[in-house]
LOVEX-283953 format. One record per atom (N, C-alpha, C): x, y, z. Coordinates in pm, whole numbers, plus 50000, padded with zeros to 5 digits. Example, Ala and Ser with C-alpha at 12.3 -4.5 7.8 and 13.67 -1.06 7.14 Angstrom:
2
513194943150780
512304955050780
513204967050780
512854977550708
513674989450714
512905000350787
//
This chain:
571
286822729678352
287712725278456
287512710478488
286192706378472
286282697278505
286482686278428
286322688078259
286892683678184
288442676078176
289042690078180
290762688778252
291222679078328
290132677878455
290272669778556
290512656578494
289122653378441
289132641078418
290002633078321
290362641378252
291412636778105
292812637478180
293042645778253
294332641578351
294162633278411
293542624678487
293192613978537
293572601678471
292622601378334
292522592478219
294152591078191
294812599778176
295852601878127
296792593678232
296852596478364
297402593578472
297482575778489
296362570278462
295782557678464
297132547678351
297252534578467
298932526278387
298172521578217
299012518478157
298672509578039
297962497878037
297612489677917
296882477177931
298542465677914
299382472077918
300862462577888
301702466078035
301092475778079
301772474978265
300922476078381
299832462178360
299122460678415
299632455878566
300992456678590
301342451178747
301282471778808
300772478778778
300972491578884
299502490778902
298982479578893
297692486878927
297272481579105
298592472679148
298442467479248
298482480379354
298502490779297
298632503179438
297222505279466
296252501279363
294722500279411
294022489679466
295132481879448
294112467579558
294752472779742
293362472379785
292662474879868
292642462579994
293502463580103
293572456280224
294422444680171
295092434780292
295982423180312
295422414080228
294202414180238
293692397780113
293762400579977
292982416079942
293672416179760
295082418379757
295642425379832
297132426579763
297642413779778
297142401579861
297902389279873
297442381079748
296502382279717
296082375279552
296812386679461
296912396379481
297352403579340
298762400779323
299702400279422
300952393179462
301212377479392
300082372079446
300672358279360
299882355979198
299242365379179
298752366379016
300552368278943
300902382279037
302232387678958
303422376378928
303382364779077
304242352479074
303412345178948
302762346178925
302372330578835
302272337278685
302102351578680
302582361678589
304282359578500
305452358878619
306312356378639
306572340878597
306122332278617
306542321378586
306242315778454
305102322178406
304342317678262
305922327278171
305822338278212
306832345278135
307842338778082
309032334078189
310172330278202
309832316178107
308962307778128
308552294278058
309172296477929
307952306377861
307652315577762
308912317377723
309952321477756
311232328477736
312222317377686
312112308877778
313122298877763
312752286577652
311542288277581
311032276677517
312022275777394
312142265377337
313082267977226
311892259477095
312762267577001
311642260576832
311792246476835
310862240176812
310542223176773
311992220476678
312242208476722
313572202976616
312682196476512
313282196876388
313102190976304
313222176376307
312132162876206
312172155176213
313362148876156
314632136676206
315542137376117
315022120376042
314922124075935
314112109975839
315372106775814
316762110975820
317882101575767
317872091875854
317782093475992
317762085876093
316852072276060
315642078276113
314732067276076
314642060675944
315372063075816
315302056375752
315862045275753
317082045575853
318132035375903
317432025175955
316592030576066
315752019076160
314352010376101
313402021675957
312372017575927
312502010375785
312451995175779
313011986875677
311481989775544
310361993475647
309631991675472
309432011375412
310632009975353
310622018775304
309412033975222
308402021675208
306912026275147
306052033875197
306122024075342
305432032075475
306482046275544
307552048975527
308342059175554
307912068675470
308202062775298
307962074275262
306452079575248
305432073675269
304012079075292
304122088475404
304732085275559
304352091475637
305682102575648
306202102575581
307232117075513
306242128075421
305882121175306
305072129275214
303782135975327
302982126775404
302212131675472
302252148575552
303332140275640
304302146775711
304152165475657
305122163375508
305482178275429
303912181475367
303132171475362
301972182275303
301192187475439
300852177475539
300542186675686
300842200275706
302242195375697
303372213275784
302722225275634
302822221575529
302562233575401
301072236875426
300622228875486
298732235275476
298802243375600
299742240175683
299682246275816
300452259375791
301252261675742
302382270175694
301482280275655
300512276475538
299682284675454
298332289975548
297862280875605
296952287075689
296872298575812
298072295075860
298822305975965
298802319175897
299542317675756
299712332375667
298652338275637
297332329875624
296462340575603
295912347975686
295792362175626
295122374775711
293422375275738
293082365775826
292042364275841
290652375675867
291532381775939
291022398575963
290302405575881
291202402175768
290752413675598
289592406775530
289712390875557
288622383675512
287292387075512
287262384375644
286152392775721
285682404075701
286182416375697
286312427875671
285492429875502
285672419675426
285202421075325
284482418375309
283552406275367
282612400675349
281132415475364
280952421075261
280262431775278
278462429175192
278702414875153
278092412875016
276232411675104
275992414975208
274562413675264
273972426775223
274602437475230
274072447875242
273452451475099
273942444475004
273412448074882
272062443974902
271592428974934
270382424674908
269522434475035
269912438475148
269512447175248
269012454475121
269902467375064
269132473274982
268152471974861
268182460874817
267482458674693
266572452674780
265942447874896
265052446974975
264162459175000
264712470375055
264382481675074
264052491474920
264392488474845
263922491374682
262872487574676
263212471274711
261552463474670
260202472774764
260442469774902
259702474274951
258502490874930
260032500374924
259172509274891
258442511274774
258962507174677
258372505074534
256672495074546
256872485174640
255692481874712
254722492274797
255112496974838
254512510374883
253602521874830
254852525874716
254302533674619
252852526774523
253222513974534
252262508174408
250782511074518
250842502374634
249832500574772
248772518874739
249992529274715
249312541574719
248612544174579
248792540474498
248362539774349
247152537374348
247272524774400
245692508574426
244602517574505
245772526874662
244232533774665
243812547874652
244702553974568
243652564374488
243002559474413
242662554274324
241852543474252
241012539374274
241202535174430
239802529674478
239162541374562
239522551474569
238722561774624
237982570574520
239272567374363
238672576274305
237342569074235
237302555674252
236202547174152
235012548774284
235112548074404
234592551274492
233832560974466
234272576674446
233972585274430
232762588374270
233382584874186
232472579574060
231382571974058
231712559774161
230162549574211
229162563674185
229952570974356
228912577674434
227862585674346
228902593874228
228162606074161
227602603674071
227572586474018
226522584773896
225362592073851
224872595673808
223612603773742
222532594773724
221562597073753
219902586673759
220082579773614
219402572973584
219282562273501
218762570773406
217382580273362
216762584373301
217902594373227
218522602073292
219962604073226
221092601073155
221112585973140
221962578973053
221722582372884
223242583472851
222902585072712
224052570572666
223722567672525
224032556272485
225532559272385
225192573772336
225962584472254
227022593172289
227512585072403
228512599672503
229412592372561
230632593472521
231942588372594
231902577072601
231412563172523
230962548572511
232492548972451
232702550872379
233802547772303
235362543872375
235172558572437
236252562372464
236432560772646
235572555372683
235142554572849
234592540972871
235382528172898
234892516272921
233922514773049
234302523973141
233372521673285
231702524473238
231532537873149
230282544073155
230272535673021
231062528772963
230512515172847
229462504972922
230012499073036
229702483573136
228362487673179
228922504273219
227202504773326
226552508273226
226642512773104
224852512173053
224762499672986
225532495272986
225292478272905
224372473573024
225272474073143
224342463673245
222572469873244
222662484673251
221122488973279
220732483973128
221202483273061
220142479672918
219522466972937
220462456073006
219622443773003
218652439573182
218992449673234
218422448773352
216932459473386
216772467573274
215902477273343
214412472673211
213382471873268
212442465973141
211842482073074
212352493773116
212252505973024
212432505672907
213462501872902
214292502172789
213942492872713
213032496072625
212562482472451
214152476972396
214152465672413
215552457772340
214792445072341
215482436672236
214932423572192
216652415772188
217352422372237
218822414572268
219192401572378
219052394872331
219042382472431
220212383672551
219862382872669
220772384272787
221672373772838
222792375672786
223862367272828
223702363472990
223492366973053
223302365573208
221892366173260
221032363073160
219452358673233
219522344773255
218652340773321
218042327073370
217772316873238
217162322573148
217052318273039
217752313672960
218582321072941
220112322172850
220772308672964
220992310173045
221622298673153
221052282973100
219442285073090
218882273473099
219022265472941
219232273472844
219492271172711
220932267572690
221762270672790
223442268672806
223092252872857
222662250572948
222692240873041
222322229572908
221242234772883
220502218872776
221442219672659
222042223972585
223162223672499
224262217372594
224582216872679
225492212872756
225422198072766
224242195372792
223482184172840
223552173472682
223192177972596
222622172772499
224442166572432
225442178772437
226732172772385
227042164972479
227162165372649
227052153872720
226692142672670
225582138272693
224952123672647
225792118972466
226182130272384
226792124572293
228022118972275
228512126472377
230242121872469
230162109472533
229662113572637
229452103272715
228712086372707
227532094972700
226322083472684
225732072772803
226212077572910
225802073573058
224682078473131
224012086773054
223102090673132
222912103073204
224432108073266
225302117373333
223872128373326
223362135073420
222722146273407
223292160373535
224472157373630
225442166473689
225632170973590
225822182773599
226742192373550
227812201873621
228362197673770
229602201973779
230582193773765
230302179673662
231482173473618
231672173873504
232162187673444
232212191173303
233352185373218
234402186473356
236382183473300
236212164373366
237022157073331
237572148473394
238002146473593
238762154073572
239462153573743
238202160373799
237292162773774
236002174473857
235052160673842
234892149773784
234222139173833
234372130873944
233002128274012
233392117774107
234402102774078
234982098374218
235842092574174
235342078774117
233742078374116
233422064174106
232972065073953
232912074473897
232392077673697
234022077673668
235062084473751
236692079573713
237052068373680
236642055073743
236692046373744
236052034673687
234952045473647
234042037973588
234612034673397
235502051873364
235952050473253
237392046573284
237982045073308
239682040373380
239672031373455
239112018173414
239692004873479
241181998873531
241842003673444
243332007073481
243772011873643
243702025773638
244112030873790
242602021773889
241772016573860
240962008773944
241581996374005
242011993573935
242751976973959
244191982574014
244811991273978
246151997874058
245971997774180
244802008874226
244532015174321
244292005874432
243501997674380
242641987574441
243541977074537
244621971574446
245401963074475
245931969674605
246921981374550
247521992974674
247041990574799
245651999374788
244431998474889
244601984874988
244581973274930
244141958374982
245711950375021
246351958674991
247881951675011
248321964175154
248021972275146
248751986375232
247941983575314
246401979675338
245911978775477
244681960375543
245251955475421
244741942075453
243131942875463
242341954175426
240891952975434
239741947175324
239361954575287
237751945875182
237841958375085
237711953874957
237341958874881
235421964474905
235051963774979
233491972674988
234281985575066
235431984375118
235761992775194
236652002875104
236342000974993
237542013474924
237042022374957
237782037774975
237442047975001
237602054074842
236262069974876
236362075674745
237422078574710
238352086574815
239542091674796
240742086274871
241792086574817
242402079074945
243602086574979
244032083575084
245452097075126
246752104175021
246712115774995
247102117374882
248932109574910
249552109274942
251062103875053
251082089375022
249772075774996
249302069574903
249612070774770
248762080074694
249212076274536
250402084974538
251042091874603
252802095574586
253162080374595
252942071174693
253682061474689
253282050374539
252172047274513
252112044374374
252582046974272
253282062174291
253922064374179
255232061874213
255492060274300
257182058574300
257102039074299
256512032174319
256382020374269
256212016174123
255152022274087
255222026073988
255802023073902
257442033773864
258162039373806
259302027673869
259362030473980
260782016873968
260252001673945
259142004173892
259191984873823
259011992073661
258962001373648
259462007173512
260912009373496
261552012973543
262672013973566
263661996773515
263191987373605
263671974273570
262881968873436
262071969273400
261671962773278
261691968873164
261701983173168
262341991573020
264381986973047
264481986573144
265951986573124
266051966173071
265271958573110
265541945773043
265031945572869
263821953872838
263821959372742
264721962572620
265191978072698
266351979672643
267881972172609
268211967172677
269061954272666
268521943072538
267471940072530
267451925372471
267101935972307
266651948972333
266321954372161
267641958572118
268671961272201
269891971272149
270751952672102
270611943872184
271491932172146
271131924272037
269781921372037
269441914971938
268861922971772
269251938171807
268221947771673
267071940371625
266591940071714
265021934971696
263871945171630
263241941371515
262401952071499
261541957671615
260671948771684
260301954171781
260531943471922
260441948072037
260711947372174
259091946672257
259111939172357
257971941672429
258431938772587
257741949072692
258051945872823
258141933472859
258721929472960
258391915573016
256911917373119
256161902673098
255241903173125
254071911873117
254121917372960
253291923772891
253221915972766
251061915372735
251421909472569
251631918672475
252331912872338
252491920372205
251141935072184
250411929272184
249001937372158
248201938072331
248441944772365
248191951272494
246411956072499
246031961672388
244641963972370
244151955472348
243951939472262
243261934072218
243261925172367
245111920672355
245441909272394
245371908572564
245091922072616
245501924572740
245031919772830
243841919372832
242841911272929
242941895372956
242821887372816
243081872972799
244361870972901
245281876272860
246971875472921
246741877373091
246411884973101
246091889773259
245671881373325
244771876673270
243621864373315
244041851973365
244871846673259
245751834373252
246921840373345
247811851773354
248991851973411
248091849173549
246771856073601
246181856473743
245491841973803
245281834173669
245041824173706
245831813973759
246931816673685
248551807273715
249331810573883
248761821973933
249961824374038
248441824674128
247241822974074
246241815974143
246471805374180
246391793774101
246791782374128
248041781274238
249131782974175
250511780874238
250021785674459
249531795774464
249291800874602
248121787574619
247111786174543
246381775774663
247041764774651
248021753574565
248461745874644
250221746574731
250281762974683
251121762774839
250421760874989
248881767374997
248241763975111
247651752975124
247981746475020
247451730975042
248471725975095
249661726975021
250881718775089
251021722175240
251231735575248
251221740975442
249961731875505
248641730575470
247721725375531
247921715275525
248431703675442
248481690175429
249441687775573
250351695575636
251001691875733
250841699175853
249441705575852
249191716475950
250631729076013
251221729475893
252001742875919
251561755875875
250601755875851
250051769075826
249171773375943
249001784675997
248811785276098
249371784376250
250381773976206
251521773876340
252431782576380
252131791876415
252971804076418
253981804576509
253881796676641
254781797176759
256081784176740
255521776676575
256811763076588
257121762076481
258351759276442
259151758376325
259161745576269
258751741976172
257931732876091
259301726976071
260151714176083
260971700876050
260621689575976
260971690075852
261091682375737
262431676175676
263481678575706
264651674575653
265641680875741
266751674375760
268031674875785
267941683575830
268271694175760
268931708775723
268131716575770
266631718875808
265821723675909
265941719376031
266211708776069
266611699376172
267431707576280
268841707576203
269391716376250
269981726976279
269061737876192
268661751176219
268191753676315
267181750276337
265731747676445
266561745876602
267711738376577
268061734276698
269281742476738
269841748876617
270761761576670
269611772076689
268981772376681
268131785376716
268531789576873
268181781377016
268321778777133
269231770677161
270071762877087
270871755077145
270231739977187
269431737377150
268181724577168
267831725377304
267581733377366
266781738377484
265771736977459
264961738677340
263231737477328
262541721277268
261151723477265
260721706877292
260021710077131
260581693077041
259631687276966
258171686377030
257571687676893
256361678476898
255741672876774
254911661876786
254091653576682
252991658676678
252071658876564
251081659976559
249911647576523
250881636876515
250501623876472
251211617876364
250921601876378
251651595976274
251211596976125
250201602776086
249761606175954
250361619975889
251101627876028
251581638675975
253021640675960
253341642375811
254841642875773
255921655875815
255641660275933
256131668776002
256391663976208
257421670776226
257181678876347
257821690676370
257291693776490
257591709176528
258401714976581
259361723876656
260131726376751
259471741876775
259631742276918
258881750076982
260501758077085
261401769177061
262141774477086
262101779377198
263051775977322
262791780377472
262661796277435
261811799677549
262221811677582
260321818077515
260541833977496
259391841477422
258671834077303
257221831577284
256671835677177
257831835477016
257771827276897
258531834576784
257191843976732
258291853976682
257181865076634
256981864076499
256111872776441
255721867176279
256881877376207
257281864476099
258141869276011
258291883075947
259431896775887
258961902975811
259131900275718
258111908875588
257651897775454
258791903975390
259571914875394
260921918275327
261661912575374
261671904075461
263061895875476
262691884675466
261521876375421
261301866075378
261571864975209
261261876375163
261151878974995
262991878374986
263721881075080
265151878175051
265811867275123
265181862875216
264911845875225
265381838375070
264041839075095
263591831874920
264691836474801
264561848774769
265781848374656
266691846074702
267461841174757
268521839474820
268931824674808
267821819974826
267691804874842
267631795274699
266901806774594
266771806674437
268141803674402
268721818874444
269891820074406
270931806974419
270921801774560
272041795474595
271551781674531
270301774674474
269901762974449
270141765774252
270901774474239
270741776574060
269731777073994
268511791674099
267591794374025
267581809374037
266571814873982
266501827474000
265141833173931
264511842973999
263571851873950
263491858673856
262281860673801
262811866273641
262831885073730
263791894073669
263711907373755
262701917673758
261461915473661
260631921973692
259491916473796
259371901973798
258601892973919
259531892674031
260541899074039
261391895874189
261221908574226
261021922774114
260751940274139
259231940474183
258351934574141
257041929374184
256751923474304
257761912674339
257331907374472
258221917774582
259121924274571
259701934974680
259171947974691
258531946874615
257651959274605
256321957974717
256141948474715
254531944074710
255181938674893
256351931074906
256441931275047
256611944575127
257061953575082
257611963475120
256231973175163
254981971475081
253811976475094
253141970875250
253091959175213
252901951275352
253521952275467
255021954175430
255771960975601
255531968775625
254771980775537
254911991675573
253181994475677
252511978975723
251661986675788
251941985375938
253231987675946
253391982176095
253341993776150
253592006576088
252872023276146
252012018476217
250822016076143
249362014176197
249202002176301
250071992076334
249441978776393
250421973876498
251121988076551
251721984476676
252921977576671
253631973776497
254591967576501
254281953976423
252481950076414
252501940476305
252141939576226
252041933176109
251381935375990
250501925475920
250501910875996
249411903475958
247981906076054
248371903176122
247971901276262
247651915376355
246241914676432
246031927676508
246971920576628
246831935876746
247401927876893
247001921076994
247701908376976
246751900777072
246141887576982
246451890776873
245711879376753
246461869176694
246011854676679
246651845576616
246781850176439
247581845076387
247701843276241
246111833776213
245851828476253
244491819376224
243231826276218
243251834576370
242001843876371
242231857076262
243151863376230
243491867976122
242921865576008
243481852175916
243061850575804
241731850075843
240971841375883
239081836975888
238741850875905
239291863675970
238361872875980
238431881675853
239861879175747
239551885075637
239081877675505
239141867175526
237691858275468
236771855175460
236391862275351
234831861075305
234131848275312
232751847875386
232131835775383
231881833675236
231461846675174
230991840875036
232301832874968
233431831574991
234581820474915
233991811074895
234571803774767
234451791074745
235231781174841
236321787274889
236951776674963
237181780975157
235441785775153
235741793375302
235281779575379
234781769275349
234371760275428
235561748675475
236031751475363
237781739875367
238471745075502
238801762675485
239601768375585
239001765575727
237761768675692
236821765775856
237251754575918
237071742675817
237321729175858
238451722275919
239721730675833
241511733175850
241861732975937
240761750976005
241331758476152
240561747476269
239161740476263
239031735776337
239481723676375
240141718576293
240751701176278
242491707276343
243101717176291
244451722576392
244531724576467
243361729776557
243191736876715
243161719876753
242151711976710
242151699076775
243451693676741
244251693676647
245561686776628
247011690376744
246451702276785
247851706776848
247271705777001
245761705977024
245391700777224
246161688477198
246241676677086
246301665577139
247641663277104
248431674877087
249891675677067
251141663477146
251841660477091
252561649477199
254171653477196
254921660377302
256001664177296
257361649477305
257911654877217
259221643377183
260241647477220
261151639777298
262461638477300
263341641577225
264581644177230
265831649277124
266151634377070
265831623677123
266351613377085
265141606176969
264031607577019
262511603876948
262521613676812
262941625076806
262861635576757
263781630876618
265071634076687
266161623576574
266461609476517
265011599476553
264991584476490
263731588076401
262981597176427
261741602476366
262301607876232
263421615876213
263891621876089
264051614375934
264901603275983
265201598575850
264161597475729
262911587875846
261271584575742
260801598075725
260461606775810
260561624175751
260901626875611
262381631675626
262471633275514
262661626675393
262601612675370
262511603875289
260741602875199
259901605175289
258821609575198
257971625475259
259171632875252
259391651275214
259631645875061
260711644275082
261151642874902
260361637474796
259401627874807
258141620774763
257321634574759
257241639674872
256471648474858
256661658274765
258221665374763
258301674574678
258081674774536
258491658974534
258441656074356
256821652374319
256131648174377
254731652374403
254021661374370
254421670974423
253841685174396
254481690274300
255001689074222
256051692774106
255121688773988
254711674074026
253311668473910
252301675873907
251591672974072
250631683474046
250351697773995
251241709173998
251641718773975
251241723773829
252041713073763
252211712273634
251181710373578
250241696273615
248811690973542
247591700473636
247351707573727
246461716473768
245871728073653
247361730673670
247231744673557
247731742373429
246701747673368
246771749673200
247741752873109
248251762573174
249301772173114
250121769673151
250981762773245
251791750473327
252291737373221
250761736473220
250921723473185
251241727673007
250551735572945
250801736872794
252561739772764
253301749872892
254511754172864
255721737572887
255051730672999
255801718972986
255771709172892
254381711672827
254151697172715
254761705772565
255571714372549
256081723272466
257061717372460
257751719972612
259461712572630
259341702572627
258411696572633
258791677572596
258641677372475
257831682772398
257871681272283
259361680872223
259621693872227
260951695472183
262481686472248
262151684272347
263311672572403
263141659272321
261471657272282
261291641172234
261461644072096
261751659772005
261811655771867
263721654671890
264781662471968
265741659371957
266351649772000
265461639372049
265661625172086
265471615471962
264711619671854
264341617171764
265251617071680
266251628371645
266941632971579
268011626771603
268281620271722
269421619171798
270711626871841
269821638371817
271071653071879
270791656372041
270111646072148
269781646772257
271111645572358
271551632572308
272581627772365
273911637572343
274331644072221
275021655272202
275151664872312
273421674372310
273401684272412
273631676672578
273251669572609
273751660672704
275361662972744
275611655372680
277031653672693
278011670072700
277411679372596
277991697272589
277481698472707
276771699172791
276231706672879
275251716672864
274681711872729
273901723272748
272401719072786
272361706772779
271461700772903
271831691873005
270911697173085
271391687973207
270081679973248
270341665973288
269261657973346
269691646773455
269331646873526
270211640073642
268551634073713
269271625573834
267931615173898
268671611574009
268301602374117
269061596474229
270191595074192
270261587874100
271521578674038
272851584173992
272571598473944
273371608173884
272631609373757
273891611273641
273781616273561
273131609673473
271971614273408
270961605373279
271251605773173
271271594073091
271401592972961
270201594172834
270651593672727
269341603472627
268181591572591
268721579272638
267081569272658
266621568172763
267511570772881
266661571473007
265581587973057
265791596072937
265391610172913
264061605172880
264131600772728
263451594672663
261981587772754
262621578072755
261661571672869
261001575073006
261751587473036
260891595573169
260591602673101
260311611172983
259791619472900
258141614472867
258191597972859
256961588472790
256011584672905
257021583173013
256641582973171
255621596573236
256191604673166
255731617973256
254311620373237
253811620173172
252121625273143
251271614473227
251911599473213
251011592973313
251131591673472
252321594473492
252461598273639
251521611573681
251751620873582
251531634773609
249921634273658
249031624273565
247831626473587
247211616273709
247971610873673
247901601073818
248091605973973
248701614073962
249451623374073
247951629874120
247571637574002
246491648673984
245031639374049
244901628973988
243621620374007
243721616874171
244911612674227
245121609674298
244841620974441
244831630674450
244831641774522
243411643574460
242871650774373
241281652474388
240161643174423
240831628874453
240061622174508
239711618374656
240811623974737
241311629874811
240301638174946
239501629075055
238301635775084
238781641175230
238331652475260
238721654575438
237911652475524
238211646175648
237291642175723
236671650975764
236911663275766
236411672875899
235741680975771
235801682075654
234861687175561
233791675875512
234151666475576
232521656475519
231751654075620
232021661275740
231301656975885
230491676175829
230671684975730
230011697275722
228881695975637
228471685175500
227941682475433
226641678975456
//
């Protein structure tokens, strides 16, 4: 009955589409007065609804009348008809059924549940097995019971255990030497030992460095000079410290990054490689900046390439020191024109020159406002090529993949240093270098002398006028340029390998001067020689060709004779 009840009820109850009778159940003057104006605003959405009419079509005859570039019409026509067709098509699909199908989880659900119990079953396998080997431990039979003649064959377990009691129990008379005595070990060990020292020949008396990678890293290195000098460099470039300070091991996230350096300066020099063997069918090809014979020749080459970009760096710090810009970290060093007025768009010439004296072929500008902060060395390394570039020079691409590499190592310790990478916080570029310079240097007494003669150069600093500043320029850069061509001599006659590659090209310029095919390439363009004056002719070549070796050494004599005051007051 009471069933009845309720399904007549159910039954009794309006539809979900004549939802206005349900207002006979709202309850007092305030719901029926909201349910009342639900039904009005019910009412009004309807009628909206009713009266709306279909979108008109766009008429493009029209607008073709009014829109003269025809191109742009018909783009936003074509647009237009492919819009409405994706829309057309998307509406039509039965999204519902889509869904509906998507049934494809339940498979892996079950082949999950396969796996599993089949995991299960195995879990129950593993331990009858171990209850039943359990059980077998337990019931072994005394030792005096063993026979040697019974189920050996055919029964590997009751094989193991009388093997083991044969060499473990001294009952039993056997003269079988025991693979697992002390003895047997110690006779392993000295055979071990003895092909050691014939391998090796170091002395080596460890023996848990049987394999390679199971040696310490310092016998690694000891045979692999190679990854030593890799590593090393890495090490001393990634955190600016001392080689006493190498670690045995170093973060493995480290040699990931070695190898991806690595490989992209492989990357550029097999691909220049490849290029010059496929163009020229050369029998054979060699990397750039690798010699022919790599084993014999490898070391010599190294030596000389390290000696050359030796040189070149100390008299770049000679040149910075000759004008105390090294070390000046807070002022932008003015030598010519064109620094001039850089320096002075920086601020708008808001900030103050200064001199450091009349012996010094510089001054400074000091930029209103903050501190300048120290350069980053990846945007100095594109500084510089940049500057190659635009002066009609350029890097050879495996020394330009070398030097971005190698800046990029160096930016990258600004993780560690708060944001800098020469310099701790709080530290000059000056106190910097001296603290990662070794007293033992040959040239640690020069720097001493440098930093203490600059600290005194810049107390007795003398700030200049915009007007003092700009009558000061002309003699500036008039012997800058002295200067540059200067150091161009020296450069050349310092170093060996400098100097042998230039006295090559003169050679060869003075035999086609000889020949008189100088003046030819001259004139083709396929040399160029120019001077103040312009363009040079093939006796005025000639004659600065005959010129050059005695300037050059003169240049050279001239500078090593060359004494500093503040290093002869150390003597």
């Amino acid at each position: 009955m009471m069933r009845r009840g309720v399904a007549r009820s159910l039954r009794s109850l309006p539809k979900r589409d004549r939802w206005h009778m349900l207002q006979e159940y709202a309850v007092g003057e305030k719901n029926q007065e909201e349910f009342r104006r639900l039904r009005v605003r019910d009412s009004q959405v309807t009628t909206l609804v009713d009266s709306a009419q279909a979108p008109k079509g766009i008429d493009w005859s029209a607008w073709e009348g009014k829109i003269s570039n025809k191109e742009v019409l018909g783009c936003l026509k074509g647009f237009h008809e492919q819009q409405s067709t994706l829309l057309e098509q998307v509406l039509k699909e039965d999204h519902s059924a889509a869904v509906k199908k998507q049934t494809e989880g339940w498979e892996l659900f079950d082949a999950s549940v396969q796996s599993c119990q089949k995991s299960v079953e195995k879990s129950e396998t593993i331990l009858k097995n171990g209850a039943r080997a359990l059980w077998i431990s337990f019931q072994n039979p005394p030792i005096s019971l063993l026979s040697q003649s019974e189920w050996l064959d055919s029964d590997q377990y009751w094989q193991a255990f009388v093997e083991k009691h044969h060499f473990y129990h001294n009952h039993l008379a056997s003269a079988v030497e025991d693979p697992e005595s002390k003895d047997y070990d110690a006779k392993q060990k000295a055979d071990l030992k003895r092909n050691w020292e014939t391998f090796d020949g170091r002395g080596t008396t460890r023996q848990n460095n049987k394999l390679l990678y199971q040696r310490p890293s310092f016998e690694y290195y000891d045979v692999f000079r190679g990854p030593l000098i890799e590593h090393m460099i890495f090490y001393l470039t990634k955190t600016g410290g001392d080689a006493r300070t190498f670690p045995e091991m170093m973060p493995t996230k480290w040699y990931a990054e070695i190898y991806d350096v690595r490989f992209k300066l492989y990357s550029v020099l097999q691909r220049r490689k490849r290029q010059f063997h496929e163009s020229t069918w050369a029998r054979e090809a060699f990397h750039d900046f690798h010699p022919h014979d790599l084993e014999h020749d490898g070391e010599a080459y190294y030596s000389k390439l390290i000696a050359k970009e030796a040189t070149a760096t100390e008299l770049c710090a000679g040149r910075l020191m000759g004008n105390f810009i090294l070390f000046s970290d807070e002022y932008v060093p003015v030598q010519s024109g064109t620094s001039f007025y850089r320096a002075v768009q920086m601020d708008g010439g808001k900030g103050t020159f200064y001199s450091l004296g009349e012996d010094v072929n510089c001054i400074f500008y000091r930029p209103a406002g903050d501190a300048l902060m120290t350069p980053d060395p990846v945007e100095c390394f594109q500084a510089l090529a940049d500057h190659a570039s635009l002066t009609g020079r350029k890097f050879e691409p495996g020394y330009a993949a070398v030097l971005e590499a190698f800046t990029e190592i160096l930016s990258s310790r600004k993780e560690g240093l708060q944001g800098h990478w020469f310099t701790g916080p709080g530290e000059s570029s000056k106190e910097a270098f001296m603290r990662r310079l070794k007293t033992t240097d040959p040239a640690h007494d020069i720097y001493e002398a440098y930093a203490e003669e600059h600290s005194e150069r810049w107390k007795n600093a003398k700030a200049l006028s915009m007007d003092e500043a700009t009558k000061a320029m002309p003699e500036i850069e008039r012997k800058y340029a002295i200067e540059c061509e200067e150091y161009k001599n020296i450069l050349y006659g310092v170093n060996d390998e400098m100097a042998a590659a230039g006295k090559l090209e003169q050679e060869q310029l003075a035999k086609l001067a000889d020949l008189g095919e100088l003046q030819g390439k001259l004139d083709g363009g396929e040399l160029v020689a120019v001077n103040a004056e312009g363009a040079m002719s093939a006796d005025a070549v000639s004659k600065a060709l005959d010129e050059l070796d005695s300037v050059r050494d003169k240049s050279v004599d001239m500078v090593m004779a060359t004494k500093l005051p503040a290093l002869e007051k150390r003597k």
